[in-house]
C-alpha positions as CSV (number, residue, x, y, z in Angstrom):
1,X,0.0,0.0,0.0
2,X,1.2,3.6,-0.9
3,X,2.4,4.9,2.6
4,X,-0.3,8.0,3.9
5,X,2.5,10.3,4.1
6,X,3.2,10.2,0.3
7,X,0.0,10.3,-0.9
8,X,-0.8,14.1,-0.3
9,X,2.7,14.6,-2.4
10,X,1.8,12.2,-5.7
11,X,-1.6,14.0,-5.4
12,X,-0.5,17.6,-6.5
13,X,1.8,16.0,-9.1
14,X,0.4,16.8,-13.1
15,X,-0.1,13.7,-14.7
16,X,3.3,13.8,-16.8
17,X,4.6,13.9,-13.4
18,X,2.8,11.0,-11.8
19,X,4.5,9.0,-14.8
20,X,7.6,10.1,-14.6
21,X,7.8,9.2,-10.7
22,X,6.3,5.9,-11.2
23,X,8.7,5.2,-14.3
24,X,12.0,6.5,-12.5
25,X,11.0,4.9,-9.4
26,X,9.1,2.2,-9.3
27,X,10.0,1.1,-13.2
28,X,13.3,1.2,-12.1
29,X,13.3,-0.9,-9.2
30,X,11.4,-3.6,-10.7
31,X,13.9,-4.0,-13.3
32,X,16.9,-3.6,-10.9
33,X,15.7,-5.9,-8.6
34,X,14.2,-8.4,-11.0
35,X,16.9,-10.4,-12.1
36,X,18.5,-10.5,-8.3
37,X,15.5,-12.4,-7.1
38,X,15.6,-15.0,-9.9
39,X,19.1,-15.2,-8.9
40,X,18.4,-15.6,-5.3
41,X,15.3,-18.3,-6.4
42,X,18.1,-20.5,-8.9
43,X,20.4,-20.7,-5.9
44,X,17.9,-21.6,-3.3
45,X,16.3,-24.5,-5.7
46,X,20.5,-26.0,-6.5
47,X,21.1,-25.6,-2.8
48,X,18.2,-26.8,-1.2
49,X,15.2,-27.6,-3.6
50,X,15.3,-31.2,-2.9
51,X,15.1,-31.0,1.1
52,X,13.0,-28.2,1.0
53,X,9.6,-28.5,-1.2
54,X,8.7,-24.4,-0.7
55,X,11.5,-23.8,-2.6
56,X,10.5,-24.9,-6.0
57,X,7.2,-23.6,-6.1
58,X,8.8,-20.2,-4.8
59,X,10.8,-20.1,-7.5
60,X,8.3,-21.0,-10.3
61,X,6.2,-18.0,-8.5
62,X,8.9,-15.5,-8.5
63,X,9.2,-16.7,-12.0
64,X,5.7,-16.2,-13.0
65,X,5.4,-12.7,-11.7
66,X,8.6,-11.3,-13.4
67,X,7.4,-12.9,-16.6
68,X,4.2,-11.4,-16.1
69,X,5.9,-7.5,-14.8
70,X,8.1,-7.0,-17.3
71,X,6.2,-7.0,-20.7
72,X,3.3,-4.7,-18.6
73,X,6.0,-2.2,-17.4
74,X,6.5,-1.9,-21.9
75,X,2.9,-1.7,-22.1
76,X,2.4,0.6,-20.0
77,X,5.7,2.9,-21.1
78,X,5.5,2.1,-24.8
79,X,1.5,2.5,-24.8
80,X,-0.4,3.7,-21.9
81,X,1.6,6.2,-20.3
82,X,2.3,8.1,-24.2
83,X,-1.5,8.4,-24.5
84,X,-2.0,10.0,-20.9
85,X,0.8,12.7,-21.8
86,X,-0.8,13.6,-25.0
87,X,-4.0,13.8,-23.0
88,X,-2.7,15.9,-20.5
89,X,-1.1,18.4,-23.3
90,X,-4.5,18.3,-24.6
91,X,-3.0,16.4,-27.3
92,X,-5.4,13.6,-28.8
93,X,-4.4,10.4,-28.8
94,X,-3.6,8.5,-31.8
95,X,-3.2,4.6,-30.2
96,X,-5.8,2.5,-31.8
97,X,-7.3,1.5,-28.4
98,X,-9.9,4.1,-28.7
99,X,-11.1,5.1,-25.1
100,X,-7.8,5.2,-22.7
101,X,-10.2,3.4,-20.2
102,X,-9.7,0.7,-22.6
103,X,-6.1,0.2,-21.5
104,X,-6.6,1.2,-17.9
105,X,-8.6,-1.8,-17.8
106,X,-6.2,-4.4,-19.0
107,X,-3.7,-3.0,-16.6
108,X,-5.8,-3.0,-13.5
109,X,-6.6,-6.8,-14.4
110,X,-2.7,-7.6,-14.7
111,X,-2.2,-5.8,-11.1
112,X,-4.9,-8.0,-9.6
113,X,-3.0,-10.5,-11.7
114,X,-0.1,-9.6,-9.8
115,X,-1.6,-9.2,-6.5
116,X,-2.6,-13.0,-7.0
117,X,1.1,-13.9,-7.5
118,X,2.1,-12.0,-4.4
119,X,0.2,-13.5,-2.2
120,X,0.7,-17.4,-3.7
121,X,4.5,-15.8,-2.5
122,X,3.5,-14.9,0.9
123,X,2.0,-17.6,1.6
124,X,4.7,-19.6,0.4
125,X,7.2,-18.1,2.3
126,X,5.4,-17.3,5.7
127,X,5.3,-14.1,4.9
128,X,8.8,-13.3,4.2
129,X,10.0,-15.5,7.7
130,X,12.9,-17.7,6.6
131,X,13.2,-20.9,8.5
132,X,15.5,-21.7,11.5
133,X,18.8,-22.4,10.3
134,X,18.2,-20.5,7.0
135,X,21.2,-19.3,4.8
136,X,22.3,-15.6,3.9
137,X,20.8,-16.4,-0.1
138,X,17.5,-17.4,1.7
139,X,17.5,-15.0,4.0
140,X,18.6,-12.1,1.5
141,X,15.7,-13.2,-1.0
142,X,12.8,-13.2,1.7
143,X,13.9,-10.1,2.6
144,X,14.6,-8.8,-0.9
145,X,10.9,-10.2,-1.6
146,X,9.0,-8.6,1.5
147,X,10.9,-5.3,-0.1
148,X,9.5,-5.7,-4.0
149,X,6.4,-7.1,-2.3
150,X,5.6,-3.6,-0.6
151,X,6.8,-1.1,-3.8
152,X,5.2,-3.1,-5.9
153,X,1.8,-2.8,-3.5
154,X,2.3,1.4,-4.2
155,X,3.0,1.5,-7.8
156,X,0.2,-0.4,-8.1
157,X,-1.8,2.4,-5.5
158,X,-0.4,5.3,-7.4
159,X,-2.0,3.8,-10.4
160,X,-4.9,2.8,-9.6
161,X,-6.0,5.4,-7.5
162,X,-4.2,8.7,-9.0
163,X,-2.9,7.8,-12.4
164,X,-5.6,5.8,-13.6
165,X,-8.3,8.0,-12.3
166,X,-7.1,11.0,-12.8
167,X,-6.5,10.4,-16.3
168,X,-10.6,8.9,-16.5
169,X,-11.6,12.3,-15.0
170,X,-9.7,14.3,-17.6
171,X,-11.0,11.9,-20.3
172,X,-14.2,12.3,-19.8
173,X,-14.2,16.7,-19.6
């Protein structure tokens, strides 16, 4: 969830900068941090997949939502997040997905998507608690995870709840 003391900020950003905050920030740590937890996963299932059957699973989940983030983020940078700009410049769009809510849709849809993964990975993983006896790559991914677990939670806030509707409210003037 986006923390209550950043919301009143993101709020008095213009659209164009709404995107580039959630581009520079939350773009940017999903691809940063990406890779590192498919690293962490690949160790985990050499070192310990066959004594431990949460690892496997964790992996193919960590897996799944990577696979699923990374062609949205394009979607959304490459498609989405053009359109609002040129709305916001009072530009018309020339996408061929007509209506902007028609995009906004299939994005909210892959965050619940998301959101499903995340907490298949929770509940995988305890919530983030490593086991007794856990090693630093185990312990460095849970913890790496409960991390990408709570940004991803506010990019998905910011949006849902400011980009995405402010964009629908100046849509429909």
């Amino acid at each position: 969830m986006l923390a209550e003391y950043a919301l009143p900020a993101l709020q008095q950003l213009s659209l164009i900068d709404l995107i580039d905050h959630i581009e520079a920030t939350h773009h940017q740590y999903i691809r940063d941090t990406a890779p590192l937890l498919v690293e962490y996963t690949e160790k985990m299932v050499h070192a310990h997949g066959n004594d431990h059957s949460e690892i496997k699973p964790l992996a193919h989940a960590v897996n799944q939502l990577i696979a699923e983030l990374m062609p949205h983020l394009m979607k959304e940078e490459r498609i989405l997040f053009p359109a609002i700009r040129s709305l916001s410049l009072g530009q018309p769009s020339t996408c061929c997905f007509g209506h902007v809510g028609n995009p906004i849709k299939m994005m909210q849809h892959e965050h619940d998507n998301a959101e499903h993964i995340l907490q298949t990975i929770r509940q995988i993983t305890n919530n983030y608690t490593p086991p007794e006896g856990a090693c630093s790559t185990w312990k460095t991914c849970y913890r790496t995870l409960a991390e990408f677990d709570t940004d991803l939670q506010a990019h998905i806030d910011v949006e849902d709840t400011l980009l995405f509707s402010k964009t629908l409210d100046l849509q429909s003037l």
